[in-house]
matplotlib code that plots the C-alpha trace (Angstrom):
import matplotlib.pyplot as plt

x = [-77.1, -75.0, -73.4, -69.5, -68.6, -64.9, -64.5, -61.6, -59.2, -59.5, -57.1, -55.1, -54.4, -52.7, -51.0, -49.4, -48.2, -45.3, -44.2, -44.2, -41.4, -38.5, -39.6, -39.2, -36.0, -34.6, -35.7, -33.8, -30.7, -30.8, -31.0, -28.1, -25.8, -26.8, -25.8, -22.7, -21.8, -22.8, -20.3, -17.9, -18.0, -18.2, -15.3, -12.9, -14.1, -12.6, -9.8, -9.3, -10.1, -7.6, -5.1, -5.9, -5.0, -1.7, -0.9, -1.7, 0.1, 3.7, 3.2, 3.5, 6.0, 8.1, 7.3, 8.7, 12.1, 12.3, 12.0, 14.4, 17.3, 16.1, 16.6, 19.7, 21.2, 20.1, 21.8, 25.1, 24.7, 24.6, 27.9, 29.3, 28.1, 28.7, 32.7, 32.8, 31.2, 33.9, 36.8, 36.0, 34.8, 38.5, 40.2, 38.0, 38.3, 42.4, 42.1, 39.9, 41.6, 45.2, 43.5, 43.0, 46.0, 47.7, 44.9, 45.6, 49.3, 48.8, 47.0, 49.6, 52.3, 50.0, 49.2, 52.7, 55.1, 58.5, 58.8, 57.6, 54.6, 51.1, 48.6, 45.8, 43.5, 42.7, 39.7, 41.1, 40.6, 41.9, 45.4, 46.4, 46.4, 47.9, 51.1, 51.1, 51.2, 54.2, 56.1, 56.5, 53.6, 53.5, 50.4, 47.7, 48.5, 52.3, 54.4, 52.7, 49.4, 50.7, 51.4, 48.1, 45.9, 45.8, 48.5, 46.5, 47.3, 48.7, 48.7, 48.1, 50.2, 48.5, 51.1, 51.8, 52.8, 57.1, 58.6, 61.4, 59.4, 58.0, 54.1, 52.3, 48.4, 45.5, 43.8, 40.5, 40.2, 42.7, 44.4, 48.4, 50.8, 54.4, 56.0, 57.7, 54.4, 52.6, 56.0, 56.3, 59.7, 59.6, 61.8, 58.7, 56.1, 57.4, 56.4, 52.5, 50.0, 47.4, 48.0, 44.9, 45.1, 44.2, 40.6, 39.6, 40.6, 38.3, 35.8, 35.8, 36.1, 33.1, 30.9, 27.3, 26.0, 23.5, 21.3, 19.8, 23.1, 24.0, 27.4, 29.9, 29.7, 31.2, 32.2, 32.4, 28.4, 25.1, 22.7, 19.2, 17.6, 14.3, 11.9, 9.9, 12.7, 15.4, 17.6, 20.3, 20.6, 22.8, 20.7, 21.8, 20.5, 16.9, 16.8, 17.0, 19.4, 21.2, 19.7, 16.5, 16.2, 16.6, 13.1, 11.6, 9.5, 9.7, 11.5, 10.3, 12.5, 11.4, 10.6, 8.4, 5.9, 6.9, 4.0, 4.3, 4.7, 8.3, 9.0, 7.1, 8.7, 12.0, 11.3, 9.0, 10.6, 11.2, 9.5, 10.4, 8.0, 9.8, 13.7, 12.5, 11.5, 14.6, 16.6, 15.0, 15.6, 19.7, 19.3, 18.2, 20.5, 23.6, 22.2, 22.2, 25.0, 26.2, 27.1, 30.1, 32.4, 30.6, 29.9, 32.7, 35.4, 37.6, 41.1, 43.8, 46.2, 44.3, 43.9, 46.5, 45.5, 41.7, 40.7, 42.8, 40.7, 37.4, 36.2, 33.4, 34.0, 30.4, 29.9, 26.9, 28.2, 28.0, 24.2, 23.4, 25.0, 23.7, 20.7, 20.8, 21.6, 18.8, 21.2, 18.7, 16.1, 14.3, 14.5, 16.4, 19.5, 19.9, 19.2, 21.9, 24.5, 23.5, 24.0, 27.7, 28.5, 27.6, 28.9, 32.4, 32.6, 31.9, 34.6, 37.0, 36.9, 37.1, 33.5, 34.9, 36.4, 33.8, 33.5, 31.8, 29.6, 28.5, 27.8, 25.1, 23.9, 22.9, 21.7, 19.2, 18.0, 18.2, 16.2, 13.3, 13.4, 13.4, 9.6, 7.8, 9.6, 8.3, 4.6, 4.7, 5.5, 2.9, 0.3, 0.5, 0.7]
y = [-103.7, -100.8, -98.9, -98.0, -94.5, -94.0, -90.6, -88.7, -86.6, -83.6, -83.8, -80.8, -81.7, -84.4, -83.2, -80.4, -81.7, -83.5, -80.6, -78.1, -79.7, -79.0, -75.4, -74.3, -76.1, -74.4, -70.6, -71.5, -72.9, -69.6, -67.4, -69.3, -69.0, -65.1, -64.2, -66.1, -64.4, -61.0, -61.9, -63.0, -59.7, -57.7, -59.3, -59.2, -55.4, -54.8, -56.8, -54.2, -51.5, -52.6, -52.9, -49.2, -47.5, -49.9, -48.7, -44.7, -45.0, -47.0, -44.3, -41.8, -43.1, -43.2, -39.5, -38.5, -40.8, -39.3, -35.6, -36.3, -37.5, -34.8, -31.9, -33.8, -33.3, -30.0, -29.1, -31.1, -29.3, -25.6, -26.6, -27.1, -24.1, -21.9, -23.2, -22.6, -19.6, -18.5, -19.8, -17.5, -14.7, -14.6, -14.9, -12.4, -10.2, -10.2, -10.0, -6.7, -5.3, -5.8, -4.0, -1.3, -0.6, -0.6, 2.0, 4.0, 3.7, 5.0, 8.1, 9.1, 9.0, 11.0, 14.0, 13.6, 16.8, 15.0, 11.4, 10.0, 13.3, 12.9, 16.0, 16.3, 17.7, 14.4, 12.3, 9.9, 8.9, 9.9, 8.0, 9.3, 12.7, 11.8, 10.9, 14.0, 16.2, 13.8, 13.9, 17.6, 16.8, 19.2, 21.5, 21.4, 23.7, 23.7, 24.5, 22.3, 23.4, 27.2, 27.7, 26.2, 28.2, 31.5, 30.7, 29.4, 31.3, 28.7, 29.4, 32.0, 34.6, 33.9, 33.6, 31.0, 27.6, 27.8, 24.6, 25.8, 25.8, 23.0, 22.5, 20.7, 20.1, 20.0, 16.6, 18.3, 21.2, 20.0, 23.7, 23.8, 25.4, 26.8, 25.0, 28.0, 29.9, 27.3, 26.2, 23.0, 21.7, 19.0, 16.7, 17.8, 16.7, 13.0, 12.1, 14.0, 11.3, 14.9, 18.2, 20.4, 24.0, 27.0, 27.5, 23.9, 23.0, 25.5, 25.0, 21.3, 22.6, 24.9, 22.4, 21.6, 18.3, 16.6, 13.5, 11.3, 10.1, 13.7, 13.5, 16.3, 16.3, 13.7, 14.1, 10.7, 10.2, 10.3, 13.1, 14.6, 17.6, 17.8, 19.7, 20.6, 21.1, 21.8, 19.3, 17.1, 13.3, 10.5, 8.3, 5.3, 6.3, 7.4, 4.3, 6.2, 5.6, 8.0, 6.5, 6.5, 10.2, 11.7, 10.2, 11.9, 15.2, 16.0, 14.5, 14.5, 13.2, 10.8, 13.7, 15.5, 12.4, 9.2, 7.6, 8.2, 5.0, 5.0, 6.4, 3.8, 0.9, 2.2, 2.6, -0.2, -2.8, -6.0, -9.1, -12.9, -12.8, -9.5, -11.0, -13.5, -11.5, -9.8, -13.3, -14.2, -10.4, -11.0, -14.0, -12.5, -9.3, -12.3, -14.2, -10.5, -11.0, -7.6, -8.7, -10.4, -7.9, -7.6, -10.8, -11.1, -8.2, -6.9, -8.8, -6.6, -8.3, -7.5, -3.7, -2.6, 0.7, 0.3, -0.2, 3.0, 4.7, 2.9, 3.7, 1.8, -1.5, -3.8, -6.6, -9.3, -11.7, -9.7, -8.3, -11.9, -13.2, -10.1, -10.9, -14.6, -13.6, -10.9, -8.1, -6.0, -3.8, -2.1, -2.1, 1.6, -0.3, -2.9, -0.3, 1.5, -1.2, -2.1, 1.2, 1.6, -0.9, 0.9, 4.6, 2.9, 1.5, 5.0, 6.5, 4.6, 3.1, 5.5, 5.8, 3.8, 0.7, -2.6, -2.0, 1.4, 0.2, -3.0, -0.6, 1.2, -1.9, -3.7, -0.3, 0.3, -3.4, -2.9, 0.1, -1.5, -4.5, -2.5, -0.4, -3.9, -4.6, -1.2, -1.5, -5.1, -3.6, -0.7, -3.3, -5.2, -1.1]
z = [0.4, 2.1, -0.5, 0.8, -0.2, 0.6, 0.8, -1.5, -0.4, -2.9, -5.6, -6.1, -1.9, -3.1, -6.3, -4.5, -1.4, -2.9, -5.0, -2.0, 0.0, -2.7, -3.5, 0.3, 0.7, -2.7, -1.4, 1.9, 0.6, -1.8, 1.1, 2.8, -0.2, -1.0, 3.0, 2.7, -0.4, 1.3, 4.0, 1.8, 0.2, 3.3, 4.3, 0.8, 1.2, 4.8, 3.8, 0.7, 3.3, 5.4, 2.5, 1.9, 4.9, 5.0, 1.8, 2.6, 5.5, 4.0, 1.1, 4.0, 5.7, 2.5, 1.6, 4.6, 4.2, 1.0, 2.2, 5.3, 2.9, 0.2, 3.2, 4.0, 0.8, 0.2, 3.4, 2.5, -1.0, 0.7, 2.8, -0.7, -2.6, 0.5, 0.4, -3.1, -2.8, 0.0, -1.8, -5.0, -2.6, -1.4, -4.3, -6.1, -3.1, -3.6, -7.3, -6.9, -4.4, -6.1, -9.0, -7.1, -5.4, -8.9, -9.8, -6.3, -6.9, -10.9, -9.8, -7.0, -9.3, -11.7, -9.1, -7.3, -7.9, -6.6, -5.7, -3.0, -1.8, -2.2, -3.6, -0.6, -3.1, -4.5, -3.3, -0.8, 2.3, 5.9, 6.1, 3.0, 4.5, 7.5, 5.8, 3.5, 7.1, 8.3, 4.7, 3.6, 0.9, -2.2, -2.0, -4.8, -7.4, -7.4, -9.6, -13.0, -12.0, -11.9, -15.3, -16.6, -13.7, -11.4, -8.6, -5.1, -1.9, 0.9, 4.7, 7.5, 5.2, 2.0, -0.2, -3.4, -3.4, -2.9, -3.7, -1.5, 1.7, 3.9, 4.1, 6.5, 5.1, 7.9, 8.5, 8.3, 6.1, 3.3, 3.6, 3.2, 6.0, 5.9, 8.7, 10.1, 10.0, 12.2, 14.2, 12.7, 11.5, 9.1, 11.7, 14.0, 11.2, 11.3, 14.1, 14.1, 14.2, 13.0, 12.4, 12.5, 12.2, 14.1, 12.6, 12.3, 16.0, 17.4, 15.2, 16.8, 20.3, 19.9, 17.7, 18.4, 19.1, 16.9, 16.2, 18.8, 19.8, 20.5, 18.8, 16.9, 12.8, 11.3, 7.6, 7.1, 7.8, 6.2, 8.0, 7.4, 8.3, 9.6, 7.9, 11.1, 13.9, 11.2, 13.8, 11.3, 12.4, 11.5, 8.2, 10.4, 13.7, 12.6, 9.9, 6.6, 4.1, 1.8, -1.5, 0.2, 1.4, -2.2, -2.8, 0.6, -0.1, 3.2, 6.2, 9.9, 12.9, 15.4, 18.1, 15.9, 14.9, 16.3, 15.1, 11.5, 9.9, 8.9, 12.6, 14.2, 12.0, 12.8, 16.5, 17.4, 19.9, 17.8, 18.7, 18.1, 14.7, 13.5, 14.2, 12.3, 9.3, 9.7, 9.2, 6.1, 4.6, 5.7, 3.5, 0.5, 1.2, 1.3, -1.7, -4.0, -6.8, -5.2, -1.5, -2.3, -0.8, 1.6, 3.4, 5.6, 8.0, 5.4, 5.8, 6.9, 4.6, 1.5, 2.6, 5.4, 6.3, 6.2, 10.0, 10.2, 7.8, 9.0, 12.5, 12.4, 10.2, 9.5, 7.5, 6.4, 8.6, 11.6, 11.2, 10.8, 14.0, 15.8, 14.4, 15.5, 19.0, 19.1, 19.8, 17.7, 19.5, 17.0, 12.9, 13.1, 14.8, 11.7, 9.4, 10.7, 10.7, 7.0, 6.3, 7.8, 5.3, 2.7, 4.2, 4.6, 1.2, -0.4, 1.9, 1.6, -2.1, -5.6, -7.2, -10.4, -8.4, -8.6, -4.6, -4.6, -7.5, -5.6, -2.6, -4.7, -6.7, -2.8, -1.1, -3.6, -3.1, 0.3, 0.0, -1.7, 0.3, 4.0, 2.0, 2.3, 5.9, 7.3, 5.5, 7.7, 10.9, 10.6, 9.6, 13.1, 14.4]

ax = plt.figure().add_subplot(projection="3d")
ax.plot(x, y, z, "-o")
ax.set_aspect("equal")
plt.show()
């Protein structure tokens, strides 16, 4: 008998096999679902990116509105401060100068001898002497001022003050004349527009020229002398002011050393960046509690005989449109205009009126504000 072995698979083989199946299909379904959640998170995270930069860029966009209608209404707001800021200019502009006519008019009839003449003596300016030559003026120390002091000789014949007599004062040395002793009736003297004696007219006829501009001595302006070529020039034509020269050791002219560095600030040709430094320094000279007087032409209805007295007449508003239009060459030109502003308000105001004290108050700004202006020029020297 054949004995049949059957022969056995082994039978872990056959354990296993059934179990194997489920694990693989587990590790691939697990893979599946972990790259779907990748991409689902890569895409919720370029969604979020996305949301992001839309965000960044609407904030943007609104920042900009908002600054656009913030510039807007600081702009709309300046119109309205700058018309207030007119209207109370004017009105405080009339009230001052009202004050000071009825100062002006108190201290005429304080120094007047008869009605109606004027004393030449006192400060004033240049009209006022005009009409004491056409009005038979009294002479400084007449008869009131004789009995307190020694009598003052008069005229070519040296003689005391006669209230008897007509005088005719000189426009430019302030001396008193007997009419008969220069041939001047006092019909004559009404219609003079100047009377300038003997001595004074040729000292003008002979006088030297000085300054840059080559131009006579003018009482009315600011000079300086040179400490090397002992040469006088105009403040305004070599860009120093009067305030600022008291502080100068020693001064030396533009054709001595150009190249110093206040000669070369003042002299330098301007460029575009330097006009526009000087139109931000005009703004903070107009925005100086000081300025207000000074930021428009006098009006000849508040102060009728001023462009008579005033040759050269210069305001805020003027540098700055001259300024604007680049009339300026070089920084010793604006200097010079600031400073006619403040020239003519000395020489034609009292020192106690709110005018010549405003004058001082802006210069010596000015001053310290055209120091950092020059040390920028010399820097790009």
């Amino acid at each position: 008998r054949k004995k049949v072995v059957i022969k056995q698979e082994p039978k872990d083989i056959k354990e296993m096999s059934p179990t194997k199946v489920p694990k693989v299909e587990d590790e691939a379904s697990r893979r599946s679902i972990k790259i779907k959640e990748t991409q689902e998170a890569r895409r919720q995270q370029q969604v979020h990116s996305r949301m992001q930069v839309l965000l960044f860029r609407h904030k943007e966009l609104l920042k900009k509105d908002i600054l656009k209608k913030r510039a807007l209404l600081e702009k709309e707001l300046q119109i309205d401060i700058q018309k207030d800021l007119s209207a109370e200019l004017t009105s405080r502009t009339k009230a001052e100068r009202h004050k000071q006519d009825e100062v002006k008019v108190g201290v005429k009839r304080k120094a007047i001898q008869p009605p109606g003449q004027l004393s030449p003596s006192s400060k004033g300016n240049k009209a006022k002497r005009h009409r004491s030559s056409g009005s038979g003026a009294t002479p400084p120390g007449g008869p009131s001022a004789g009995r307190v002091k020694k009598q003052k000789l008069y005229c070519l014949c040296r003689t005391p003050y006669d209230e008897t007599k007509f005088y005719v004062g000189c426009d430019l040395c302030n001396n008193w004349f007997h009419g008969e002793c220069v041939g001047i009736t006092e019909e004559m003297s009404k219609s003079l527009s100047e009377f300038v004696c003997t001595e004074c007219r040729h000292a003008r006829d002979t006088q030297e020229l000085y300054c840059l501009c080559k131009q006579p001595y003018d009482e009315s302006q600011f000079y300086i002398c040179c400490d090397k070529c002992q040469d006088w020039f105009h403040g305004r034509c070599v860009g120093i002011l009067q305030s600022e020269a008291d502080n100068i050791d020693e001064y030396v002219c533009p054709n001595c050393q150009r190249n110093s560095s206040v000669n070369f600030a003042n002299m330098k040709n301007l460029s575009a960046k330097d006009l526009d430094l000087l139109k931000k320094l005009i703004k903070h000279i107009q925005a100086h509690k000081s300025a207000w007087p000074f930021m428009e032409p006098v009006d000849p209805n508040e102060a009728p005989d001023y462009y008579k007295v005033i040759k050269e007449p210069m305001d805020l508003q003027t540098i700055e449109l001259r300024i604007n239009d680049r009339s300026y060459k070089k920084l010793s030109e604006f200097i010079g205009d600031m400073t006619k502003i403040f020239d003519n308000c000395r020489y034609y105001n009292p020192k106690e009126s709110p005018f010549f004290k405003c004058a001082e108050s802006l210069e010596t700004y000015f001053v310290h504000k055209i120091k950092s202006l020059r040390e920028k020029f010399s820097e790009n020297k």
